[in-house]
C-alpha positions in Angstrom: 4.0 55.6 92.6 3.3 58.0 89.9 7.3 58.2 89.1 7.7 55.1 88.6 4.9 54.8 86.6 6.1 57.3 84.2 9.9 56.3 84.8 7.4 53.0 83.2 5.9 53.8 80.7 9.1 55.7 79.3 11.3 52.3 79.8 8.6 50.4 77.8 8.3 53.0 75.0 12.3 53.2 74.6 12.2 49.4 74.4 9.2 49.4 71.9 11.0 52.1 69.7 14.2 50.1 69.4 12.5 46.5 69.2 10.2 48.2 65.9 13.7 49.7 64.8 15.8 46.4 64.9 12.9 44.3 63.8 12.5 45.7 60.2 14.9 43.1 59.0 17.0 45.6 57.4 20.8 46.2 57.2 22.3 48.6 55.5 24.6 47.6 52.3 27.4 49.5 50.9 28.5 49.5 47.1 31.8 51.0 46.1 32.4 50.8 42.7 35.9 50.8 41.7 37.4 50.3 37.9 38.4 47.4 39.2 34.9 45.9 40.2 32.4 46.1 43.0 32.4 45.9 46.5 29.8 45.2 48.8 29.6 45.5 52.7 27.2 44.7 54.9 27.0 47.1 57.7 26.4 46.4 62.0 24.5 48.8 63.8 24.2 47.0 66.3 28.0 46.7 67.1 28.5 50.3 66.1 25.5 52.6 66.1 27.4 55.8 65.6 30.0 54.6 63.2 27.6 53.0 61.0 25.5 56.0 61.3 28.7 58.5 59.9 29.5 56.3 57.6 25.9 55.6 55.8 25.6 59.7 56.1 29.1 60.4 54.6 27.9 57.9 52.0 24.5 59.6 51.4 25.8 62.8 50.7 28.4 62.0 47.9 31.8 62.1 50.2 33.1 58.8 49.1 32.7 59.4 46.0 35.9 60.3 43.5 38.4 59.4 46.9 41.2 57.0 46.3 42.4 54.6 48.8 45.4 56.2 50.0 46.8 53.0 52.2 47.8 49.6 51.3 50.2 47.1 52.9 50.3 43.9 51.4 48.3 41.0 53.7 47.4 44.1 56.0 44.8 46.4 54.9 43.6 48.6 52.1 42.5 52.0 53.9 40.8 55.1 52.0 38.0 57.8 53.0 40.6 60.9 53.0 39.4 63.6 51.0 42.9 65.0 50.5 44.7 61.4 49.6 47.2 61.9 52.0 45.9 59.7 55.1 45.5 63.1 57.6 42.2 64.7 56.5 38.9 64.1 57.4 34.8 65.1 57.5 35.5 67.8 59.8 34.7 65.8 62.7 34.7 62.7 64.5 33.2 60.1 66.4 33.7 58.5 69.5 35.7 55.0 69.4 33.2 53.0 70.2 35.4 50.1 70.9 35.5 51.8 74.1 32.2 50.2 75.0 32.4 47.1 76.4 28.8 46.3 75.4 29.7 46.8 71.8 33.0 45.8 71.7 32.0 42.1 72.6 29.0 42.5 69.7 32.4 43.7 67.0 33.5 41.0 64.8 37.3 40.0 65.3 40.0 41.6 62.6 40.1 39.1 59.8 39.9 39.4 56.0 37.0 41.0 54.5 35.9 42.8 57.9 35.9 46.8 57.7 36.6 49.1 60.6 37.9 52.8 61.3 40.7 54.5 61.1 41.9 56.5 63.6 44.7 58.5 65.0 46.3 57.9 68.7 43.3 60.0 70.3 40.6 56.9 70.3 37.8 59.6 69.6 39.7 60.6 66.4 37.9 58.6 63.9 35.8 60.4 61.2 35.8 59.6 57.4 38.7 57.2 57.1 38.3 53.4 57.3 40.3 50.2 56.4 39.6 47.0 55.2 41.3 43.7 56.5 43.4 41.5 54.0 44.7 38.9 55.2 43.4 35.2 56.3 45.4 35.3 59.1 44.0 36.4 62.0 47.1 36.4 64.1 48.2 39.1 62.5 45.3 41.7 63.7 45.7 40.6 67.4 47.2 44.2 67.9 44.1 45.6 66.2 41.3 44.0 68.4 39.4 46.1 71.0 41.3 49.2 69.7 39.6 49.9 66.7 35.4 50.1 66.0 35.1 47.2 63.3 31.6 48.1 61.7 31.0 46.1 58.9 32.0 43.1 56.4 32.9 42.5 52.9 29.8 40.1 51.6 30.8 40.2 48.1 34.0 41.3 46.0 36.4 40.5 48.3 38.8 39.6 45.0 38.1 43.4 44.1 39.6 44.3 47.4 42.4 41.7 46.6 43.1 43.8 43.2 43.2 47.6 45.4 46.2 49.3 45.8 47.6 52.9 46.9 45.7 55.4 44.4 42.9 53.2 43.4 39.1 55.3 42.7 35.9 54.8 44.7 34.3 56.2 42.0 31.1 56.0 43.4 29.7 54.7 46.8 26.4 53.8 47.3 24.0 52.7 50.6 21.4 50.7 50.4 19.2 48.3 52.4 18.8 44.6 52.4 16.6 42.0 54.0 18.5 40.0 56.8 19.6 36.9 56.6 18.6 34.8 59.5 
């Protein structure tokens, strides 16, 4: 009886923790700043907890910042985030593919234009710094793409900046910041 209680009590203060956490109407926003404009994404914890939570850390600490975007094939993607501009470097780590997680997976929004996930090589726990954005309308053309990579985020404003990028364009700064939720 006493285990249970405390197996309890634990249960109910896990689910007090996170209901306080998600309940602060906050979600994380992204601003790169290119010389071409600005970009803005909204970021998904809840589909990607340990993606968004590189990513806003990467960001906080300047590693974005002066990096081109190294990747782009017209109505594909634009991809950036390697500090050595040559689409194999990294943070020095990685992060799980959380694609992998059924749970999440179904929370991920689909491949489509405007939607920003990680890059990866063939090992599905690979990804680290390096993420793409989607460019194209078409959907169909992302099929491929969907439940294979951890899409994390969304393009809310400046998605004609991301129109304009090409190979060797500047995030010349990167910013994180938090914004009220839109319900």
């Amino acid at each position: 009886m006493q285990i249970g209680l405390f197996i309890n009590i634990g249960l109910f203060i896990n689910i007090v923790t996170a209901s306080f956490s998600s309940s602060d109407n906050q979600l994380s926003i992204v601003t790169i700043k290119t010389d071409k404009g600005n970009i803005i994404i909204e970021l998904y914890p809840e589909c990607a907890p340990v993606t968004v939570e590189n990513f806003v850390k990467l960001v906080e600490s300047g590693f974005y910042d002066g990096i081109t975007f190294h990747r782009y094939v017209k109505g594909f993607v634009i991809q950036g985030g390697d500090p050595d501009g040559t689409g194999t470097g990294g943070p020095g780590w990685t992060i799980p593919g959380e694609f992998q997680n059924p749970d999440l997976r179904k929370k991920m929004p689909p491949h489509e234009k405007g939607v920003i996930a990680m890059a990866r090589k063939p090992d599905p726990d690979s990804a680290g710094s390096q993420f793409y954005i989607c460019l194209n309308n078409d959907t169909n053309g992302y099929v491929h793409l969907n439940g294979s990579y951890t899409t994390f985020g969304r393009v809310i404003d400046g998605i004609d900046v991301v129109d304009k990028l090409r190979e060797g364009d500047i995030m010349n700064e990167v910013t994180c910041s938090s914004s009220d939720k839109l319900n």
